[in-house]
C-alpha positions as semicolon CSV with decimal commas, in nm:
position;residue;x (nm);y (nm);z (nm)
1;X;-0,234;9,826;2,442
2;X;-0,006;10,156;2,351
3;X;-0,079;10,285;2,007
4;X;0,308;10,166;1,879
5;X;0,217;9,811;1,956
6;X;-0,133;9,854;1,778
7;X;0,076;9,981;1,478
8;X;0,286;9,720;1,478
9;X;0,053;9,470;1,444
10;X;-0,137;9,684;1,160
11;X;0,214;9,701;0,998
12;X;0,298;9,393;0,757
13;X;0,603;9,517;0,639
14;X;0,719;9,593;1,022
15;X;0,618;9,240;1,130
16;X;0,819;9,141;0,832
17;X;1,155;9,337;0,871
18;X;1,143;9,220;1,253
19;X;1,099;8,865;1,154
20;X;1,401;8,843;0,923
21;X;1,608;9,085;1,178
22;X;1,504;8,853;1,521
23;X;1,578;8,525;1,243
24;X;1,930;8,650;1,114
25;X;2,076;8,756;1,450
26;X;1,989;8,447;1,638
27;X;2,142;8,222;1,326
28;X;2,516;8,444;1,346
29;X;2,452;8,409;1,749
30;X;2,417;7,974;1,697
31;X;2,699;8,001;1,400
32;X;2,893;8,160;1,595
33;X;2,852;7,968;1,912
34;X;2,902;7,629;1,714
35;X;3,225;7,757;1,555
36;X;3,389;7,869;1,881
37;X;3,609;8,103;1,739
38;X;3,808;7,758;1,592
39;X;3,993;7,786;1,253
40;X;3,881;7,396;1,151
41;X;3,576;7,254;1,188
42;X;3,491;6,886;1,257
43;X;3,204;6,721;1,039
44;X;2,965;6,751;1,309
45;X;3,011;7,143;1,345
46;X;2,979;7,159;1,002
47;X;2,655;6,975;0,947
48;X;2,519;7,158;1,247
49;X;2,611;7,530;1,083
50;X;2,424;7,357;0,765
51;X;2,118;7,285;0,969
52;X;2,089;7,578;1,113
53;X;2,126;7,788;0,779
54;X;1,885;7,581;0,589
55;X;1,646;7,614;0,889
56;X;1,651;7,962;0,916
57;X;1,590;8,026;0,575
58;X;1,250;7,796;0,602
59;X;1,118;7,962;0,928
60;X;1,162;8,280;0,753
61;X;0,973;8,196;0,417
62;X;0,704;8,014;0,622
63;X;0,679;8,332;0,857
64;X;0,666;8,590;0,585
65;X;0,371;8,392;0,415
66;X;0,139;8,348;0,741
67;X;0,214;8,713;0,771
68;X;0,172;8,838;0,410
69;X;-0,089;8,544;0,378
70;X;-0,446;8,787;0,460
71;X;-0,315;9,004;0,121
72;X;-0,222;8,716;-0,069
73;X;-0,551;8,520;-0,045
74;X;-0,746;8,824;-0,141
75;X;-0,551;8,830;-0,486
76;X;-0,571;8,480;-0,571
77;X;-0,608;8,496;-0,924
78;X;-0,371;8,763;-0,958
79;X;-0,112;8,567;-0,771
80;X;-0,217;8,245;-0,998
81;X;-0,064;8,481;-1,302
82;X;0,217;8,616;-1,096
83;X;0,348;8,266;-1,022
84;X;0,243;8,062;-1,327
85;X;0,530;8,387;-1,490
86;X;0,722;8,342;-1,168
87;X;0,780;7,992;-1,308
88;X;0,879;8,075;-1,623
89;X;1,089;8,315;-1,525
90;X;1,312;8,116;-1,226
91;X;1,262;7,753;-1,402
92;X;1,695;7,691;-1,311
93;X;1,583;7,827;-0,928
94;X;1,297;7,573;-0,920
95;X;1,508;7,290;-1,044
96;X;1,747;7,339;-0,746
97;X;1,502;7,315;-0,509
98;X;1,406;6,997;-0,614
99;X;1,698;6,915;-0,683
100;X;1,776;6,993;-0,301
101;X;1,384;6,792;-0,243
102;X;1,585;6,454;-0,432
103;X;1,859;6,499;-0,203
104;X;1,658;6,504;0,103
105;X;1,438;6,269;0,035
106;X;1,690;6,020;-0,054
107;X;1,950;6,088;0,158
108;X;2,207;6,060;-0,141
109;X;2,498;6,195;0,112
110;X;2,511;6,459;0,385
111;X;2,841;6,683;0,519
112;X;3,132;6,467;0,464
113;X;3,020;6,162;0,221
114;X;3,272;6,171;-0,068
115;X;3,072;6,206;-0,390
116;X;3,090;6,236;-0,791
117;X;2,794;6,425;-0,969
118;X;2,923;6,438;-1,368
119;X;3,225;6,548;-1,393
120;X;3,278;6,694;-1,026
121;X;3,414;6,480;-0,753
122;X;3,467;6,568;-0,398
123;X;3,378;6,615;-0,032
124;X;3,072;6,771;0,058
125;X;3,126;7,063;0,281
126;X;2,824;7,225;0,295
127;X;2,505;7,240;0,064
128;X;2,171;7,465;0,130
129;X;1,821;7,441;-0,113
130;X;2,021;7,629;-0,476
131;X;2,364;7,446;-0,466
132;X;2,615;7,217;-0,316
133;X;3,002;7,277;-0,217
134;X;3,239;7,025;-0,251
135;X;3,589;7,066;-0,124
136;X;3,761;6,872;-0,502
137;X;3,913;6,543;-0,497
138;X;4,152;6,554;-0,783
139;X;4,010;6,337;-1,038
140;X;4,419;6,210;-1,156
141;X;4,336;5,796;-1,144
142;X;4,367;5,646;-0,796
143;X;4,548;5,961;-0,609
144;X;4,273;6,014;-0,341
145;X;4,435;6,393;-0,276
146;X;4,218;6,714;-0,232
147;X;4,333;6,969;-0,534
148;X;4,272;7,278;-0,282
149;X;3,975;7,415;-0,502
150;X;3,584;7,408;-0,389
151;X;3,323;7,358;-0,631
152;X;2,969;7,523;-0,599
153;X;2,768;7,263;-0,856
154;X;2,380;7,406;-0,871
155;X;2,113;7,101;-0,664
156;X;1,952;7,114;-1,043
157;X;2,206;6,891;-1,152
158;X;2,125;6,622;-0,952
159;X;1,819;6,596;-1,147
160;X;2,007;6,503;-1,475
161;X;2,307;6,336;-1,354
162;X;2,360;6,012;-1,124
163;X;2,516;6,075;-0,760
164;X;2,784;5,845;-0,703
165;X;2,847;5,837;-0,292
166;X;3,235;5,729;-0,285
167;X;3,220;5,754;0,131
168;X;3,313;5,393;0,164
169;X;3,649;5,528;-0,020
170;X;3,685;5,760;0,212
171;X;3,890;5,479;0,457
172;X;3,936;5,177;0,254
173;X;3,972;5,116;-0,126
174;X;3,980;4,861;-0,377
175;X;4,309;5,021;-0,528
176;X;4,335;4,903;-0,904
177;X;4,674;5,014;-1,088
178;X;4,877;4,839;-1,381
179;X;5,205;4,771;-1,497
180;X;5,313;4,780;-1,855
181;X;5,594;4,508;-1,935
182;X;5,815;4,467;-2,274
183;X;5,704;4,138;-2,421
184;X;6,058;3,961;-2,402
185;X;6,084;4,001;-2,010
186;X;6,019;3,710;-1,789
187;X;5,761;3,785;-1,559
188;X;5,668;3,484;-1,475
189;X;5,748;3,463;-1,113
190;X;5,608;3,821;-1,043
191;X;5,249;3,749;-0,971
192;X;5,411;3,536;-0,661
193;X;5,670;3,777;-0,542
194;X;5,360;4,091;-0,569
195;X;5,128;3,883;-0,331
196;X;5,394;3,818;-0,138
197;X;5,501;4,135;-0,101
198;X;5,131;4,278;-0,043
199;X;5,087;4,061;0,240
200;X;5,376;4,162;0,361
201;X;5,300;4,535;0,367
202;X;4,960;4,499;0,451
203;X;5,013;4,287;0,773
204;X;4,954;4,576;1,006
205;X;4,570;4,636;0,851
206;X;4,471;4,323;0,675
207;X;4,230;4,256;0,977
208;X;4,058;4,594;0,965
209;X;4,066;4,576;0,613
210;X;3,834;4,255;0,653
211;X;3,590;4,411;0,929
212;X;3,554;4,684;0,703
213;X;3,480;4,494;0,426
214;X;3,243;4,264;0,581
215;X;3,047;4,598;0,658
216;X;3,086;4,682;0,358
217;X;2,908;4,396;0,245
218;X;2,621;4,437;0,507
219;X;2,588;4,776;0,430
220;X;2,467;4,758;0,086
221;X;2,342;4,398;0,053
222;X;2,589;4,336;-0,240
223;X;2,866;4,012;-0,210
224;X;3,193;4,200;-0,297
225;X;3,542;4,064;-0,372
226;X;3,748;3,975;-0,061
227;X;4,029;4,215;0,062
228;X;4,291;3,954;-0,058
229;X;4,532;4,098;-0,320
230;X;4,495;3,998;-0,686
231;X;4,732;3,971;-0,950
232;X;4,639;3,904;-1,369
233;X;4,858;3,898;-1,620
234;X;4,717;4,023;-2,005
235;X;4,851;4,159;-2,318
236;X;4,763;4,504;-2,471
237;X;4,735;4,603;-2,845
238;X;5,137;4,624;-2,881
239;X;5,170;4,266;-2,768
240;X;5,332;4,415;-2,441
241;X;5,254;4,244;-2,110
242;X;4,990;4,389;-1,860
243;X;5,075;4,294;-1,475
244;X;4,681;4,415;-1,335
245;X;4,733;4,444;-0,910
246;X;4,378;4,477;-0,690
247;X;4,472;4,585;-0,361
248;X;4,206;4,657;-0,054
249;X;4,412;4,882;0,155
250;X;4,368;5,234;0,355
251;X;4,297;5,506;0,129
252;X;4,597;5,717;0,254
253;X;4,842;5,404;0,172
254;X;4,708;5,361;-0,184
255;X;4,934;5,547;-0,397
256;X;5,192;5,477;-0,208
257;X;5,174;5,053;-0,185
258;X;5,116;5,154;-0,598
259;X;5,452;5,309;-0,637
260;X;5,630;5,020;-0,380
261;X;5,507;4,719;-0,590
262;X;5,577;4,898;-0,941
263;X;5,960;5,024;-0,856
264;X;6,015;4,670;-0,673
265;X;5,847;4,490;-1,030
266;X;6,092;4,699;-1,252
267;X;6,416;4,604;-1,010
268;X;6,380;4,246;-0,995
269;X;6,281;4,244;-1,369
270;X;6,561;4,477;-1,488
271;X;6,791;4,372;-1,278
272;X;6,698;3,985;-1,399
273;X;6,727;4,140;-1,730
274;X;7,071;4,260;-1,706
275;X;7,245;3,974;-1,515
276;X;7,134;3,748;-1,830
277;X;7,286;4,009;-2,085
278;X;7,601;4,039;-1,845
279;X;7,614;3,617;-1,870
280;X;7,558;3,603;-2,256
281;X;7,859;3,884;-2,306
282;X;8,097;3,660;-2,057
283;X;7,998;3,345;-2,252
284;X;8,046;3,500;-2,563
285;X;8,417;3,637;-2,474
286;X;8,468;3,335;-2,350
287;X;8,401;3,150;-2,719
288;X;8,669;3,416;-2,843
Protein backbone atom coordinates (compact mmCIF):
# COMPACT_ATOMS: atom_id res chain seq x y z
CA UNK A 1 0.00 0.00 0.00
CA UNK A 2 1.86 3.46 -1.22
CA UNK A 3 2.39 5.83 1.64
CA UNK A 4 -0.44 8.51 -0.07
CA UNK A 5 -3.07 5.87 0.32
CA UNK A 6 -1.85 5.08 3.99
CA UNK A 7 -2.28 8.89 4.56
CA UNK A 8 -5.38 9.01 3.30
CA UNK A 9 -6.84 6.69 5.37
CA UNK A 10 -4.97 8.34 8.54
CA UNK A 11 -6.54 11.63 7.23
CA UNK A 12 -10.23 12.34 8.60
CA UNK A 13 -10.55 15.53 7.20
CA UNK A 14 -9.30 14.08 3.61
CA UNK A 15 -11.80 11.18 3.84
CA UNK A 16 -14.19 13.93 4.64
CA UNK A 17 -13.59 16.60 1.85
CA UNK A 18 -13.59 13.52 -0.69
CA UNK A 19 -16.86 12.31 0.61
CA UNK A 20 -18.77 15.57 0.16
CA UNK A 21 -16.70 16.25 -3.30
CA UNK A 22 -17.49 12.34 -4.82
CA UNK A 23 -21.42 13.15 -3.10
CA UNK A 24 -21.94 16.71 -4.74
CA UNK A 25 -20.65 15.88 -8.23
CA UNK A 26 -22.60 12.75 -8.71
CA UNK A 27 -25.99 14.72 -7.38
CA UNK A 28 -25.34 17.87 -10.31
CA UNK A 29 -24.35 14.69 -12.71
CA UNK A 30 -28.24 12.88 -11.73
CA UNK A 31 -29.81 16.67 -11.62
CA UNK A 32 -28.60 17.29 -14.49
CA UNK A 33 -29.34 14.11 -16.30
CA UNK A 34 -33.06 14.21 -14.97
CA UNK A 35 -33.52 17.80 -16.20
CA UNK A 36 -32.29 17.17 -19.75
CA UNK A 37 -31.38 20.48 -20.47
CA UNK A 38 -35.57 21.14 -20.54
CA UNK A 39 -36.89 24.61 -19.45
CA UNK A 40 -40.22 22.86 -17.62
CA UNK A 41 -40.26 20.11 -15.63
CA UNK A 42 -43.05 17.51 -15.24
CA UNK A 43 -44.04 16.44 -11.55
CA UNK A 44 -42.19 13.34 -11.82
CA UNK A 45 -38.76 15.13 -12.71
CA UNK A 46 -39.40 17.25 -10.06
CA UNK A 47 -39.99 14.80 -7.26
CA UNK A 48 -37.08 12.82 -8.59
CA UNK A 49 -34.52 16.11 -8.37
CA UNK A 50 -36.21 16.27 -4.66
CA UNK A 51 -35.19 12.75 -3.92
CA UNK A 52 -32.09 12.92 -4.97
CA UNK A 53 -31.22 16.27 -3.02
CA UNK A 54 -32.68 15.11 0.17
CA UNK A 55 -30.72 11.84 -0.32
CA UNK A 56 -27.56 13.24 -0.82
CA UNK A 57 -27.66 15.37 1.98
CA UNK A 58 -28.39 12.10 4.34
CA UNK A 59 -25.57 9.89 2.81
CA UNK A 60 -23.35 12.72 3.49
CA UNK A 61 -24.28 13.38 7.27
CA UNK A 62 -24.38 9.58 7.84
CA UNK A 63 -20.83 9.31 6.09
CA UNK A 64 -19.19 12.16 7.91
CA UNK A 65 -20.32 10.58 11.33
CA UNK A 66 -19.00 6.83 10.68
CA UNK A 67 -15.94 8.71 9.64
CA UNK A 68 -15.62 11.38 12.40
CA UNK A 69 -17.36 8.67 14.68
CA UNK A 70 -13.66 7.04 16.40
CA UNK A 71 -13.09 11.02 17.72
CA UNK A 72 -16.50 11.54 18.66
CA UNK A 73 -16.97 8.50 20.94
CA UNK A 74 -13.80 9.29 22.74
CA UNK A 75 -15.36 12.76 23.82
CA UNK A 76 -18.63 11.64 24.85
CA UNK A 77 -19.27 13.80 27.60
CA UNK A 78 -17.85 16.66 25.98
CA UNK A 79 -20.07 16.14 23.00
CA UNK A 80 -23.14 15.56 25.61
CA UNK A 81 -22.40 19.53 26.50
CA UNK A 82 -21.69 20.50 22.96
CA UNK A 83 -25.10 19.27 21.80
CA UNK A 84 -27.33 19.71 24.87
CA UNK A 85 -25.92 23.98 23.76
CA UNK A 86 -26.19 22.85 20.17
CA UNK A 87 -29.89 22.57 21.04
CA UNK A 88 -30.33 25.60 22.52
CA UNK A 89 -28.71 27.32 20.16
CA UNK A 90 -30.53 25.84 16.64
CA UNK A 91 -34.04 25.07 18.53
CA UNK A 92 -35.95 26.85 14.91
CA UNK A 93 -33.33 24.27 12.86
CA UNK A 94 -34.52 21.34 15.01
CA UNK A 95 -38.15 22.18 14.65
CA UNK A 96 -37.82 21.92 10.82
CA UNK A 97 -36.50 18.76 10.87
CA UNK A 98 -39.27 17.45 12.54
CA UNK A 99 -41.25 19.32 11.06
CA UNK A 100 -39.85 17.64 7.73
CA UNK A 101 -40.04 13.97 10.22
CA UNK A 102 -44.29 14.95 10.44
CA UNK A 103 -44.30 15.33 6.86
CA UNK A 104 -42.72 12.11 6.08
CA UNK A 105 -44.18 10.17 8.30
CA UNK A 106 -47.57 11.18 7.36
CA UNK A 107 -47.36 11.69 3.99
CA UNK A 108 -49.34 15.10 4.34
CA UNK A 109 -48.55 15.83 0.40
CA UNK A 110 -45.53 15.29 -1.84
CA UNK A 111 -44.40 17.44 -5.28
CA UNK A 112 -47.54 18.62 -6.75
CA UNK A 113 -50.49 18.17 -4.00
CA UNK A 114 -52.08 21.65 -3.71
CA UNK A 115 -51.88 22.68 -0.06
CA UNK A 116 -52.73 25.54 2.64
CA UNK A 117 -50.41 25.73 5.83
CA UNK A 118 -51.81 29.19 7.74
CA UNK A 119 -52.01 31.69 5.73
CA UNK A 120 -49.94 30.26 2.63
CA UNK A 121 -51.64 28.36 -0.08
CA UNK A 122 -50.13 26.76 -3.06
CA UNK A 123 -48.43 24.03 -5.06
CA UNK A 124 -45.67 22.27 -3.69
CA UNK A 125 -42.68 22.43 -5.89
CA UNK A 126 -40.08 21.21 -4.02
CA UNK A 127 -39.38 20.83 -0.16
CA UNK A 128 -35.97 19.35 1.53
CA UNK A 129 -35.52 18.69 5.72
CA UNK A 130 -35.53 23.12 6.76
CA UNK A 131 -38.40 24.34 4.43
CA UNK A 132 -40.98 23.88 1.80
CA UNK A 133 -41.61 25.88 -1.66
CA UNK A 134 -44.82 26.43 -2.87
CA UNK A 135 -45.42 27.93 -6.26
CA UNK A 136 -48.77 30.59 -4.62
CA UNK A 137 -52.25 30.03 -5.44
CA UNK A 138 -53.78 33.41 -5.09
CA UNK A 139 -55.86 33.24 -2.12
CA UNK A 140 -58.80 35.96 -4.03
CA UNK A 141 -62.17 33.53 -3.20
CA UNK A 142 -62.71 30.77 -5.77
CA UNK A 143 -60.08 32.07 -8.61
CA UNK A 144 -57.89 28.86 -8.64
CA UNK A 145 -54.94 31.11 -10.54
CA UNK A 146 -51.16 30.93 -9.60
CA UNK A 147 -50.09 34.74 -8.46
CA UNK A 148 -46.45 34.08 -10.08
CA UNK A 149 -44.72 34.32 -6.55
CA UNK A 150 -43.04 31.15 -4.61
CA UNK A 151 -43.15 30.91 -1.03
CA UNK A 152 -40.29 29.27 1.08
CA UNK A 153 -42.55 28.56 4.52
CA UNK A 154 -39.87 26.91 7.22
CA UNK A 155 -41.07 22.57 7.87
CA UNK A 156 -41.35 24.11 11.68
CA UNK A 157 -44.57 25.40 10.86
CA UNK A 158 -46.14 22.40 10.22
CA UNK A 159 -45.75 21.68 13.76
CA UNK A 160 -48.13 24.56 14.86
CA UNK A 161 -50.41 24.87 12.04
CA UNK A 162 -52.89 22.25 10.29
CA UNK A 163 -51.96 21.10 6.57
CA UNK A 164 -54.86 21.36 4.48
CA UNK A 165 -54.09 19.01 1.12
CA UNK A 166 -56.46 20.87 -1.56
CA UNK A 167 -55.10 18.17 -4.43
CA UNK A 168 -58.57 16.92 -5.02
CA UNK A 169 -59.09 20.78 -6.17
CA UNK A 170 -56.55 20.52 -8.25
CA UNK A 171 -59.17 18.92 -11.20
CA UNK A 172 -62.57 19.19 -9.83
CA UNK A 173 -64.23 21.62 -7.34
CA UNK A 174 -67.19 22.18 -5.40
CA UNK A 175 -67.37 25.89 -6.75
CA UNK A 176 -69.50 27.98 -4.17
CA UNK A 177 -70.24 31.76 -5.32
CA UNK A 178 -73.31 34.14 -4.52
CA UNK A 179 -75.44 36.60 -5.93
CA UNK A 180 -76.69 39.64 -4.15
CA UNK A 181 -80.35 40.68 -5.32
CA UNK A 182 -82.43 44.07 -4.43
CA UNK A 183 -85.33 42.89 -2.34
CA UNK A 184 -88.17 44.14 -4.81
CA UNK A 185 -86.88 41.92 -7.81
CA UNK A 186 -88.66 38.78 -8.69
CA UNK A 187 -86.44 36.04 -8.58
CA UNK A 188 -88.56 33.58 -8.29
CA UNK A 189 -88.10 31.61 -11.40
CA UNK A 190 -84.21 31.88 -11.21
CA UNK A 191 -83.34 28.90 -9.15
CA UNK A 192 -85.03 26.92 -12.32
CA UNK A 193 -83.53 28.80 -15.16
CA UNK A 194 -79.65 28.47 -13.06
CA UNK A 195 -80.03 24.57 -12.96
CA UNK A 196 -81.09 24.65 -16.14
CA UNK A 197 -78.55 26.47 -17.40
CA UNK A 198 -75.76 24.46 -15.35
CA UNK A 199 -76.80 21.38 -16.88
CA UNK A 200 -76.65 22.81 -19.84
CA UNK A 201 -73.02 23.96 -19.65
CA UNK A 202 -71.87 21.16 -17.84
CA UNK A 203 -73.12 18.44 -20.33
CA UNK A 204 -69.72 17.84 -21.81
CA UNK A 205 -68.17 16.78 -18.07
CA UNK A 206 -71.05 15.93 -15.88
CA UNK A 207 -69.98 12.17 -16.29
CA UNK A 208 -66.36 12.70 -15.26
CA UNK A 209 -67.47 14.97 -12.81
CA UNK A 210 -69.37 11.86 -11.21
CA UNK A 211 -66.36 9.26 -11.59
CA UNK A 212 -64.38 11.73 -9.96
CA UNK A 213 -66.53 12.24 -7.32
CA UNK A 214 -67.30 8.75 -6.58
CA UNK A 215 -63.39 8.53 -6.02
CA UNK A 216 -63.57 11.10 -4.23
CA UNK A 217 -65.77 9.48 -1.95
CA UNK A 218 -63.66 6.19 -1.84
CA UNK A 219 -60.71 8.00 -1.34
CA UNK A 220 -61.32 9.42 1.97
CA UNK A 221 -64.16 7.28 3.36
CA UNK A 222 -66.39 10.42 3.77
CA UNK A 223 -70.22 10.49 1.88
CA UNK A 224 -69.97 13.90 0.07
CA UNK A 225 -72.67 15.93 -1.73
CA UNK A 226 -73.42 14.75 -5.31
CA UNK A 227 -71.99 16.74 -8.34
CA UNK A 228 -75.60 17.97 -9.11
CA UNK A 229 -75.89 21.80 -9.05
CA UNK A 230 -77.59 23.52 -6.11
CA UNK A 231 -79.39 26.57 -5.87
CA UNK A 232 -80.75 28.45 -2.18
CA UNK A 233 -82.27 31.40 -1.93
CA UNK A 234 -81.63 33.61 1.70
CA UNK A 235 -81.73 37.08 2.87
CA UNK A 236 -78.72 39.07 4.29
CA UNK A 237 -78.71 41.79 7.06
CA UNK A 238 -80.11 44.58 4.49
CA UNK A 239 -83.13 42.45 3.75
CA UNK A 240 -81.54 41.97 0.18
CA UNK A 241 -81.91 38.57 -1.50
CA UNK A 242 -78.99 35.97 -1.54
CA UNK A 243 -79.15 33.54 -4.80
CA UNK A 244 -76.26 30.76 -3.13
CA UNK A 245 -75.07 28.42 -6.54
CA UNK A 246 -72.90 24.95 -5.65
CA UNK A 247 -71.42 23.86 -8.73
CA UNK A 248 -69.01 20.55 -9.11
CA UNK A 249 -67.21 21.44 -12.21
CA UNK A 250 -63.39 21.43 -13.62
CA UNK A 251 -61.28 23.68 -11.73
CA UNK A 252 -60.18 25.64 -14.89
CA UNK A 253 -64.09 26.29 -15.77
CA UNK A 254 -64.91 27.60 -12.26
CA UNK A 255 -64.64 31.20 -12.48
CA UNK A 256 -65.72 31.24 -15.57
CA UNK A 257 -69.38 29.09 -15.26
CA UNK A 258 -69.34 31.89 -12.01
CA UNK A 259 -69.30 34.89 -14.20
CA UNK A 260 -71.86 33.02 -17.04
CA UNK A 261 -74.64 32.29 -14.45
CA UNK A 262 -74.22 35.81 -12.59
CA UNK A 263 -74.29 38.17 -15.97
CA UNK A 264 -77.17 35.74 -17.37
CA UNK A 265 -79.09 36.24 -13.51
CA UNK A 266 -78.71 40.12 -13.82
CA UNK A 267 -80.11 40.10 -17.72
CA UNK A 268 -83.14 38.20 -17.29
CA UNK A 269 -83.77 40.02 -13.94
CA UNK A 270 -83.03 43.55 -15.24
CA UNK A 271 -84.27 43.13 -18.25
CA UNK A 272 -87.69 41.62 -16.43
CA UNK A 273 -87.28 44.65 -14.40
CA UNK A 274 -87.42 47.13 -17.08
CA UNK A 275 -90.12 45.68 -19.42
CA UNK A 276 -92.54 46.05 -16.22
CA UNK A 277 -91.43 49.81 -15.69
CA UNK A 278 -91.70 50.31 -19.61
CA UNK A 279 -95.59 48.68 -19.19
CA UNK A 280 -96.51 50.79 -16.04
CA UNK A 281 -95.24 54.21 -18.02
CA UNK A 282 -97.47 53.05 -21.27
CA UNK A 283 -100.42 52.32 -18.94
CA UNK A 284 -100.03 55.34 -17.19
CA UNK A 285 -99.94 57.63 -20.53
CA UNK A 286 -102.50 55.80 -21.52
CA UNK A 287 -104.87 56.97 -18.27
CA UNK A 288 -103.81 60.61 -19.48
Amino acid sequence: MSELTVLFLDNQLAQSCALVAVLLSLRIALVHLIKRNRAILTEAQRHWITSVKNSSWLIIVFGLLAIWWPELSEFAISIAAVTLALVIATKELILCFSGAMLRAGTGAFTIGDWIEVGAHQGEVIDYNMLNTTLQELDKTPNSYSFTGRTIVIPNSLFLSESIKNLNFFKRYVFHRFSITIEPYLNIAAMPRWIISEIETLSADFIEIARRYNTFIEHRTGVDIAGPEPRVMISTNEYAKSIVTVIIFCPTEKAVELEQYITQGVLERIYHVRETADIGITDQWKQGL
